[in-house]
C-alpha positions in Angstrom: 114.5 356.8 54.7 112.7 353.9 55.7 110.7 352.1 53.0 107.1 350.8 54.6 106.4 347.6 54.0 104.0 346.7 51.4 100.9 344.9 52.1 99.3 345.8 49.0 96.6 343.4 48.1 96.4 342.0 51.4 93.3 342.7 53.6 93.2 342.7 57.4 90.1 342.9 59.0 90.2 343.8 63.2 88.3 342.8 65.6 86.7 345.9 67.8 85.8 344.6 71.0 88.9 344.1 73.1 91.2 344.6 70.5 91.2 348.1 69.2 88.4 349.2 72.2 87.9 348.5 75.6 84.3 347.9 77.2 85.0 350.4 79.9 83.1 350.1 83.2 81.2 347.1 82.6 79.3 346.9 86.1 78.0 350.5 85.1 76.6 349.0 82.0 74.9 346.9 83.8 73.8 349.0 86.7 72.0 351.2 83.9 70.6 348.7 82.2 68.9 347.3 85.3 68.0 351.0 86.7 66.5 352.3 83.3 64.4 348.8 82.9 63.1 348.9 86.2 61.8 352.9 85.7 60.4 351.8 82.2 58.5 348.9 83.4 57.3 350.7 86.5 56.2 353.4 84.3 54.5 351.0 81.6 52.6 349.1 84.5 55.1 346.1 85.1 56.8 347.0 88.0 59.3 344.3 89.0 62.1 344.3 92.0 65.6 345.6 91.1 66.4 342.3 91.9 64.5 340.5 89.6 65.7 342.6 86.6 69.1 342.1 87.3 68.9 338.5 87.3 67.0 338.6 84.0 69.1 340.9 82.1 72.2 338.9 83.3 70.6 335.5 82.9 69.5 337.1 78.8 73.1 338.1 78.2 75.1 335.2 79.1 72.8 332.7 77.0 72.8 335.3 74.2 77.1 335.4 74.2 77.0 331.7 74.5 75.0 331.2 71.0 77.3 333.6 69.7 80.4 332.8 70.5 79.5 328.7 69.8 76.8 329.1 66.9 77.7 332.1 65.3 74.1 333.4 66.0 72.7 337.0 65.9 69.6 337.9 67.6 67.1 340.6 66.8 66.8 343.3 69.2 63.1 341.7 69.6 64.3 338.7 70.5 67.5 340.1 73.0 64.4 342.0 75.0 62.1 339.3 74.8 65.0 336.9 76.3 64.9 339.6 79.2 61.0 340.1 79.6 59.4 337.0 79.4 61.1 335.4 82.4 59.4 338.4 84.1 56.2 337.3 82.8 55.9 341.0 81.0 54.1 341.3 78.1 55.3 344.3 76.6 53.2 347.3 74.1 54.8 348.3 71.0 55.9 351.2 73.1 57.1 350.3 75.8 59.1 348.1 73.4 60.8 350.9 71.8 62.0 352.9 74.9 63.4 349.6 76.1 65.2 349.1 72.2 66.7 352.4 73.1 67.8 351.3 76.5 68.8 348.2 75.4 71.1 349.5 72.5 72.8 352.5 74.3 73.8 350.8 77.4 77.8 349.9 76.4 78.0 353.5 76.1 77.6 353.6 80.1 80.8 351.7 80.4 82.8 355.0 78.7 84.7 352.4 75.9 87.5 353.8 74.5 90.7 353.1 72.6 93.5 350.3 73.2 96.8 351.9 73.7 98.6 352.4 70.9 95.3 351.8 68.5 95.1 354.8 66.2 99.2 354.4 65.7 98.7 350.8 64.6 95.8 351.6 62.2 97.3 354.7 60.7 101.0 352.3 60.0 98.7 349.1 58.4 96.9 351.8 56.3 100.9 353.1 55.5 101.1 349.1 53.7 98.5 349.5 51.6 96.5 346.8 53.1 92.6 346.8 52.5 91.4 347.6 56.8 88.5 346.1 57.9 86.1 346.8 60.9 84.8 342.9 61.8 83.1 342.8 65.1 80.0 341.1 66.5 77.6 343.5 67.8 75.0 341.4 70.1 73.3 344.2 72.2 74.9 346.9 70.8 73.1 348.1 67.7 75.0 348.6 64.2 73.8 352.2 64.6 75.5 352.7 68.0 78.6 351.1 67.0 78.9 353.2 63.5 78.6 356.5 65.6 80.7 354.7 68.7 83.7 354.5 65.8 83.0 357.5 64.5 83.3 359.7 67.9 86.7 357.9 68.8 87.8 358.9 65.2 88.8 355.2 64.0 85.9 355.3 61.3 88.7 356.5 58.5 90.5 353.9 58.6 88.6 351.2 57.6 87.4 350.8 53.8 85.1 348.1 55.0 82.4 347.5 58.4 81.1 343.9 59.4 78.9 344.4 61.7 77.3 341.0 62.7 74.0 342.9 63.6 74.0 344.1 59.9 75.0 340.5 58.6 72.4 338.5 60.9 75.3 336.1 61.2 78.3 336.6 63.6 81.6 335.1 64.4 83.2 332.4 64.4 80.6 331.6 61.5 82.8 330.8 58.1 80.4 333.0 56.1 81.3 336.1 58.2 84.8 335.4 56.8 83.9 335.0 53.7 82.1 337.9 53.2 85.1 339.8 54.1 87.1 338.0 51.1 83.6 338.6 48.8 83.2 342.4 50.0 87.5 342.7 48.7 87.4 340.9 45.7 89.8 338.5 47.1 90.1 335.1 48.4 90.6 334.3 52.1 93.9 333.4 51.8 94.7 336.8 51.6 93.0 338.0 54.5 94.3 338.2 57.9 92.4 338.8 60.6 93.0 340.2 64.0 91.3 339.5 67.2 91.7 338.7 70.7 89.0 336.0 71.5 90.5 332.7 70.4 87.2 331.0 69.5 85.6 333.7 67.5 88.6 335.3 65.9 91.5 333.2 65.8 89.6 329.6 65.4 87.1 331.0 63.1 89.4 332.6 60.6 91.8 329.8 60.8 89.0 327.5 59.8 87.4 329.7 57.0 91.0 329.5 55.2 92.3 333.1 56.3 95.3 334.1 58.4 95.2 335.2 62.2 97.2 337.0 64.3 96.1 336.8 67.9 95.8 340.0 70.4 96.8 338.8 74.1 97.8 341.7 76.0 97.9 339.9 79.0 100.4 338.1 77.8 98.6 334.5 78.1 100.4 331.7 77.0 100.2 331.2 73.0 98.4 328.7 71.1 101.3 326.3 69.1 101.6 327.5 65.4 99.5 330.5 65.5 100.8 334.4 65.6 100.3 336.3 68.6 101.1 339.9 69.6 100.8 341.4 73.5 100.9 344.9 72.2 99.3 346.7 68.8 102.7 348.3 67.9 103.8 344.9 66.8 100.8 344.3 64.9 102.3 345.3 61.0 105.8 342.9 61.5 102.8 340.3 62.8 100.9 340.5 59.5 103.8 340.4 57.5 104.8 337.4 59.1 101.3 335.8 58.7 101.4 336.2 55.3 104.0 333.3 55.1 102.7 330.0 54.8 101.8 328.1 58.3 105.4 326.2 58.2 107.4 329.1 57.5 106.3 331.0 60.2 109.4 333.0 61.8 107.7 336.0 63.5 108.4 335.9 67.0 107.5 339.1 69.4 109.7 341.3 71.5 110.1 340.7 74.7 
C-alpha cells in the first residue's frame, strides 16, 4: 500500500475562479445583466437604451477588475452599481437599489460555472496529506453570500476548513494582508502556506511577495515564469505542493509531459 504523503502542518489555500471553477458562459452573464437592468430601470422610471446599459455595465466592470487586480481593492455593492448608474445619469431609490443588488450579485450564476476537470479528485487527495485547505478568491460582483451557496451546490464546501472571500475581507488579492490573514486565520506563518492560483498577478505575484509559496495553474499550457512551480492539470497539484515546500533553490519538481 501506498503511503500518502504528509503535508501535515502545511496550508494550501486555492484560488476559485479559474482554478477549481470555470465562469461558464460569460456573454450570458452579461446579456442578463444588461436585460434585467434595462427592465428594472424601465420599471423604476429610468428607462435607458439596451445600448447604453451595456456600455455602462462593461465600462463599471473593467475599471472595477483593474483596481483589483493592481490595488487589491474591494468595492461595496453600492459603489459597483453606482459605477454603473451614474454614467446614466440615474439617481436610483433605496428600492430600486435593492432589486438591482440582487441583479447585480446573481448574474455569474447566468454563466452555469462549474467544476475544473479533475477538481473534487485533487481536493479530496490534498485533504488525504493533511494539509490545512483553504478557499481564497476575490469576489468583486459576486456577493460572499452567492459564492458560499455557489460552493456549497457544486459540493466543494467540505473541503476547505477556511473561506477568504475578499468581499468579506474588504481587501482582495494580490494585497499582502489577504495573505496574511490566511497564515493568522492557521496559526502559522506564511512560509508555510502555499497558494494556488492561475492569475499570475493576483496569485502567484502576490503570495510570492507576502513570503508564501505558489504553485501556478496554466491549463493552457502557457509558457512558465523562471523559478516558480507550475501545473497544466489539477492531478499534479499534490507532487506540486510537495515540491513547493522546498526552498526556492532546491526546487526539482518538474511536470509530466
Amino acid at each position: 500500500m501506498t503511503t500518502a504523503p504528509d503535508l501535515s502542518g502545511w496550508t494550501v489555500s486555492l484560488d476559485l475562479w479559474g482554478t477549481l471553477i470555470v465562469h461558464g458562459d460569460q456573454a450570458a452573464v452579461t446579456d442578463w445583466r444588461v436585460a434585467e437592468f434595462t427592465r428594472v430601470l424601465d420599471a423604476f422610471g429610468h428607462a435607458r437604451s439596451s445600448f447604453q446599459i451595456r456600455h455602462a455595465v462593461t465600462t463599471a466592470d473593467r475599471l472595477a477588475l483593474h483596481r483589483q487586480r493592481h490595488d487589491g481593492t474591494q468595492p461595496t455593492v453600492g459603489e459597483l452599481l453606482a459605477g454603473i448608474l451614474d454614467p446614466l445619469a440615474v439617481q436610483a431609490t433605496a428600492e430600486m437599489l435593492s432589486v438591482l443588488e440582487v441583479v447585480h450579485t446573481h448574474a455569474s450564476l447566468r454563466g452555469c460555472p462549474h467544476p475544473i476537470e479533475g477538481a473534487q479528485d485533487a481536493l479530496r487527495a490534498l485533504a488525504g496529506t493533511g494539509a490545512r485547505l483553504v478557499l481564497t478568491s476575490n469576489t468583486l460582483s459576486t456577493s460572499p453570500q452567492v459564492h458560499r451557496q455557489m460552493i456549497d451546490d457544486l459540493e466543494l464546501s467540505p473541503f476547505f476548513a477556511d473561506m477568504l472571500l475578499s468581499g468579506e475581507l474588504g481587501i482582495a488579492k494580490p494585497r499582502p494582508e489577504v495573505f496574511a490573514t490566511i497564515a493568522e486565520r492557521a496559526n502559522t506563518t506564511p512560509e508555510r502556506v502555499v497558494h494556488v492560483g492561475d492569475d499570475w498577478l493576483t496569485d502567484i505575484r502576490g503570495a510570492l511577495d507576502a513570503g508564501c509559496r505558489a504553485v501556478h495553474y496554466r491549463p493552457t499550457g502557457r509558457p512558465a515564469r523562471p523559478d516558480v512551480l507550475a501545473i497544466t492539470a489539477l492531478d499534479q497539484l499534490v507532487d506540486a505542493v510537495l515540491a513547493a515546500r522546498l526552498p526556492a533553490d532546491a526546487l526539482s519538481y518538474s511536470e509530466p509531459r
